[in-house]
C-alpha positions in Angstrom: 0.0 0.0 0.0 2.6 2.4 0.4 4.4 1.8 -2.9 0.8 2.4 -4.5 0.6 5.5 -2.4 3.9 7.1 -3.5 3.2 5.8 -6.9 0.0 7.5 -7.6 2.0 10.5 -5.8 4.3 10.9 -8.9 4.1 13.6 -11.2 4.3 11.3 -14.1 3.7 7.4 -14.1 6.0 5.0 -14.3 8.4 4.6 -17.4 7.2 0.9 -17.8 3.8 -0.8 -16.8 3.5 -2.0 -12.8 1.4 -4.3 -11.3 1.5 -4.3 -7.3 0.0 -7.5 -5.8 -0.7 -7.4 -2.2 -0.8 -10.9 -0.6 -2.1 -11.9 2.2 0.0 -15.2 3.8 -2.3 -16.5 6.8 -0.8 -19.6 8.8 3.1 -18.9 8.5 3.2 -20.3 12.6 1.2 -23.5 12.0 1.4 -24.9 8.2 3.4 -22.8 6.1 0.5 -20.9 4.3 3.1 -19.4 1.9 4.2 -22.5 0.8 0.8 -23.3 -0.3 0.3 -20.5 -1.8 3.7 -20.9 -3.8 2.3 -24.3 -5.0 -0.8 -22.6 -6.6 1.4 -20.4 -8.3 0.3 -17.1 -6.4 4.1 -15.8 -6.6 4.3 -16.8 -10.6 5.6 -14.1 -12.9 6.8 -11.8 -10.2 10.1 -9.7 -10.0 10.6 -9.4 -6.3 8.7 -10.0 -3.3 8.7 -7.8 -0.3 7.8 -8.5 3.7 9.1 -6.9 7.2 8.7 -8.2 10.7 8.5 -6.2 13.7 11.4 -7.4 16.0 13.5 -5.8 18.9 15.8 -3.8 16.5 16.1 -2.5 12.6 18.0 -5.4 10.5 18.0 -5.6 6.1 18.1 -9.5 7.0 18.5 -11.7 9.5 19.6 -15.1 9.1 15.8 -16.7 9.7 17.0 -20.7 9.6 15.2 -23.9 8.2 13.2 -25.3 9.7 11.6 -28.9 10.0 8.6 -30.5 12.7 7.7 -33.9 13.8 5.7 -35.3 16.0 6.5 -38.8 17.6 4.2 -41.2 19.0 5.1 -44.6 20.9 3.1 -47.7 21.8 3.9 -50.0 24.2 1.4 -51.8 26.4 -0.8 -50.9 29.7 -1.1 -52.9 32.6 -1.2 -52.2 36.1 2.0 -50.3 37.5 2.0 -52.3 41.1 0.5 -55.8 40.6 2.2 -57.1 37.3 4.6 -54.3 35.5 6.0 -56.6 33.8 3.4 -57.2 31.7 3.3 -54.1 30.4 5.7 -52.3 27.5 6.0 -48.7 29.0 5.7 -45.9 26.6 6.3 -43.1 29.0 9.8 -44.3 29.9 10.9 -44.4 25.2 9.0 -40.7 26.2 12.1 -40.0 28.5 14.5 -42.0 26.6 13.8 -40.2 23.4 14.1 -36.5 25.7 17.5 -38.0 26.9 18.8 -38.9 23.7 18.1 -35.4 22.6 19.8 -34.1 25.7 22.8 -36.3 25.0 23.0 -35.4 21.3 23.4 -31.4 21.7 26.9 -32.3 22.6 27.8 -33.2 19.5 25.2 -30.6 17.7 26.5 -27.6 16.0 26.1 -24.2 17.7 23.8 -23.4 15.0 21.3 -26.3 15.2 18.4 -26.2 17.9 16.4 -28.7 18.6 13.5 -27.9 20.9 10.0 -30.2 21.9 7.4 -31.2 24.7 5.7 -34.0 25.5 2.2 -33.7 24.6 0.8 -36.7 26.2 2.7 -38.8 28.9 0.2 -41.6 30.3 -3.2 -41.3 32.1 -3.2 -42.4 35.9 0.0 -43.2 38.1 -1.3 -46.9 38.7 -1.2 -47.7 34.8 1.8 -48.0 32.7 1.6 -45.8 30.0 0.4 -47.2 26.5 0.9 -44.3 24.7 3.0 -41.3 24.7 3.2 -38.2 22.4 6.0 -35.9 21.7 6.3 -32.8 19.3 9.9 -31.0 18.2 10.8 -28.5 15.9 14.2 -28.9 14.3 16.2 -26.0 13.5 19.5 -25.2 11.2 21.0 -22.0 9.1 20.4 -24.8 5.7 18.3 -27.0 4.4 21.3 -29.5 4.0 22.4 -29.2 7.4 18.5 -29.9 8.9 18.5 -32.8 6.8 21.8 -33.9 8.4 20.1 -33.1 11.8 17.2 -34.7 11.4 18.3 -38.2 11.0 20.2 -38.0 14.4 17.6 -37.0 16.1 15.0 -39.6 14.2 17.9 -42.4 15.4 17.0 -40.9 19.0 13.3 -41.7 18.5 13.8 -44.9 17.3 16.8 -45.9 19.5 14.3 -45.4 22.3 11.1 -47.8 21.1 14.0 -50.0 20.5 15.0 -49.9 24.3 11.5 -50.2 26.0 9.8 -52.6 23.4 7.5 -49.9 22.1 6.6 -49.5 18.6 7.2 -45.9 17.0 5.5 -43.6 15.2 7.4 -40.8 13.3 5.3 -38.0 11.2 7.1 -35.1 10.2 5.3 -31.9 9.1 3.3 -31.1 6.2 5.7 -28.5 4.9 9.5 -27.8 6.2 10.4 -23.6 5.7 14.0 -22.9 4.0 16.1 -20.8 5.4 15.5 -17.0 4.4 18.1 -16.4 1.4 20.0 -12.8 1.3 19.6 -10.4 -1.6 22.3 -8.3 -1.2 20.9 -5.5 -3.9 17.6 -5.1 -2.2 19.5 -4.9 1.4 21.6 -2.2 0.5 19.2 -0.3 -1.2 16.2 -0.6 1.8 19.6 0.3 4.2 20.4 3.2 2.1 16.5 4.4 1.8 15.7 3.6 5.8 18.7 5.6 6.8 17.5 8.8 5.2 13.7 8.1 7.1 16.3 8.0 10.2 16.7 4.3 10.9 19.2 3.2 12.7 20.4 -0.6 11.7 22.3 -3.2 13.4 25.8 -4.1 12.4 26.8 -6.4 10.2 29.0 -8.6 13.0 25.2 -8.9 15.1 23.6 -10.3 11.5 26.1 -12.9 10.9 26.7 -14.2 14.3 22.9 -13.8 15.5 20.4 -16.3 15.1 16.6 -15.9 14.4 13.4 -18.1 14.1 12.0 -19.1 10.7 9.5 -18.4 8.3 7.5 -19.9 5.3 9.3 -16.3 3.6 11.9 -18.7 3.4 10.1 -20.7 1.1 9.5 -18.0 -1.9 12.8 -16.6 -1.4 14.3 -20.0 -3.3 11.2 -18.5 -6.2 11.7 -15.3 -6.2 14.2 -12.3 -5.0 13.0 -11.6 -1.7 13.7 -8.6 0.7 12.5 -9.7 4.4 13.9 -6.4 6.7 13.1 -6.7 10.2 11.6 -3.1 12.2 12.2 -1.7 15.6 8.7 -0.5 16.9 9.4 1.0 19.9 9.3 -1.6 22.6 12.3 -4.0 24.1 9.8 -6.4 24.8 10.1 -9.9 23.2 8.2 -11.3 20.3 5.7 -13.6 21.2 5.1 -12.6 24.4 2.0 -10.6 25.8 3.6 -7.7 26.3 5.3 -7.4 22.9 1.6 -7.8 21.8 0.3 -4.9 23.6 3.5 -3.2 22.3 2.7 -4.0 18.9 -1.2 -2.6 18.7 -0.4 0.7 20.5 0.0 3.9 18.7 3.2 4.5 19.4 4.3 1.6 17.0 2.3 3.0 14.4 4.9 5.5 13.8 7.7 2.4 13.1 5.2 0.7 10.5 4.7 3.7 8.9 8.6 4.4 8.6 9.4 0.7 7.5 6.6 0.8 4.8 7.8 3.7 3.5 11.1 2.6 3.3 10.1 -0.4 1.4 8.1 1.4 -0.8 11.0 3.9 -1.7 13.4 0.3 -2.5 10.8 -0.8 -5.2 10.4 2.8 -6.6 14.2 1.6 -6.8 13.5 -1.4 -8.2 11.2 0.2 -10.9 13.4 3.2 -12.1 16.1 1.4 -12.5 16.6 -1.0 -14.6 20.2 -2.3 -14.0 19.1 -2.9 -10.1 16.7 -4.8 -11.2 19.4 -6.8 -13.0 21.8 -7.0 -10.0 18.6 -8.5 -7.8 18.0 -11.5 -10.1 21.8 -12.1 -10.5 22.2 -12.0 -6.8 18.9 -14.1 -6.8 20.6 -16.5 -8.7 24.0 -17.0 -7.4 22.7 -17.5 -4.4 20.1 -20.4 -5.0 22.9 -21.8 -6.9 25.0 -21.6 -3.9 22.2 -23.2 -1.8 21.1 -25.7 -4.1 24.6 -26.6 -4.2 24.7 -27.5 -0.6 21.0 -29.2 -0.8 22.3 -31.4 -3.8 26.0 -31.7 -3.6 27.1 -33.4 -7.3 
C-alpha cells in the first residue's frame, strides 16, 4: 500500500507498466501458508517480493533458519503399574528415553542447530503403565542441507528409544519444512540506504552474521523469487511472542515504526522500478545465491 501511495504521488507514471500485488499469507506459525500458496502459483511471474517483521531492532536481513517439525508417537502396552509391571511395554519411559537422547546429542550438535519439543501426552493415571506417549519437536538449522543432516540423528534418538522399551514408534514429520531465508544483497543495501534517510538506525553487520533468528515460510518464496524480508524496531524491548510485545505492537506508538518501515520499502521498489540495471543485479544476486544453496542441498 505504500508503494501504490507514493506511486500514484508521482508527477508522471512510471516509465514501464506496474502491477502491485498485495498478498495476504495467513498460517506462517502453523502450516506454512506461503508454501501453499507458492504451490498454486500465487508468486508466478513476479520480479521481487517484499515483507518486514516487527522485531526488537532494525536489521535488512536476519539469518531466519530452516526449519523442519515432527511429531512422535510410541506404543507400548498398559497394565497395572503395582501388581504385574512386567506385563506391560511402557511408553512413557521411550518418552524420557527419546528426551534424553536429545539431551545427550546437543553435545555433538553444531552451535547453530536447535532442537526444541514437549511431551504432549505422557500416560493417564499413576497406577497404569503408559500405552501411549506423544511428543512434538521443531528442528532447527542455518540450511536445508544441514536440517536434513540433523534430522536423521535425532530420528535415530526416537527410534533408539522404542528399540530400548519394546514400544513400537510412530514418526510423522510436518506437512511443509520452511528454507532458510536467502539474502539479496541488492535489495539490502538499497532498503539500508532508503531507511537511513527516514532515520533508521540498523544493526551491524557482526550482530547479522553471528545472530540467530526463528523461521519463516518467507523462506520458502525466497528460493522462487528475490525476496527482501527487513526486520523493524517498533518501539518496545519487549520480546516477540510474548504478551507484552503484543500490547506493544497494537499501540500507537508503534504505528509510527510501520509507517517508517513501509515507506522505506516502498522507496526500494520505486528503486527497483526506475532502474533497470538494479533490477538486473537483484535476479543475479537471486541466482547466485540459489545456486549456492542448491549446491549444498544437492552436492554433485
Amino acid at each position: 500500500l505504500g508503494l501504490k501511495a507514493a506511486l500514484e504521488s508521482l508527477p508522471q507514471p512510471a516509465p514501464v507498466a506496474v502491477q502491485i500485488t498485495v498478498l495476504g499469507t495467513p498460517a506462517e506459525e502453523q502450516g506454512g501458508g506461503k508454501i501453499d500458496l507458492i504451490n498454486a502459483g500465487a508468486f508466478d511471474g513476479l520480479d521481487v517480493v517484499f515483507m518486514a517483521h516487527p522485531s526488537q531492532e532494525n536489521a535488512a536481513y536476519l539469518p531466519d533458519v530452516a526449519e523442519h517439525d515432527v511429531t512422535v508417537k510410541y506404543y507400548g502396552k498398559a497394565s497395572h503399574a503395582a501388581a504385574y509391571p512386567w506385563e506391560g511395554v511402557n511408553a512413557l519411559d521411550a518418552a524420557v528415553l527419546a528426551y534424553n537422547n536429545l539431551s545427550v546429542l546437543r553435545q555433538q550438535m553444531k552451535p547453530t542447530w536447535r532442537v526444541h519439543g514437549v511431551i504432549k501426552n505422557g500416560g493417564v493415571k499413576p497406577n497404569i503403565i503408559p500405552s501411549y506417549t506423544e511428543l512434538e519437536f521443531y528442528l532447527r538449522a542455518p540450511s536445508m542441507k544441514d536440517l536434513s543432516v540433523l534430522t536423521e540423528k535425532v530420528e535415530n534418538c526416537f527410534k533408539s528409544a522404542a528399540l530400548a522399551t519394546g514400544c513400537n514408534v510412530e514418526i510423522k514429520g510436518g506437512e511443509n519444512d520452511y528454507y532458510n531465508v536467502l539474502p539479496n544483497k541488492s535489495l539490502q543495501e538499497v532498503y539500508k540506504e532508503n531507511g537511513k534517510k527516514l532515520g533508521i538506525e540498523f544493526i551491524s553487520e557482526d550482530c547479522i552474521l553471528n545472530g540467530l533468528s526463528g523461521s519463516t515460510d518467507f523462506g520458502n518464496v525466497t528460493f522462487v523469487v528475490p525476496g527482501l524480508h527487513p526486520y523493524f524496531y517498533i518501539g518496545s524491548d519487549a520480546l516477540n511472542h510474548t504478551e507484552q510485545y503484543t500490547e506493544a505492537a497494537g499501540s500507537q506508538n508503534a504505528q509510527f515504526y510501520v509507517l517508517r518501515t513501509a515507506k522505506a520499502l516502498a522507496m526500494t521498489a520505486l528503486d527497483v522500478i526506475f532502474k533497470p540495471s538494479l533490477l538486473e543485479e537483484v535476479r543475479e544476486d537471486f541466482r547466485q545465491v540459489k545456486l549456492k544453496e542448491e549446491g549444498r542441498i544437492n552436492p554433485v
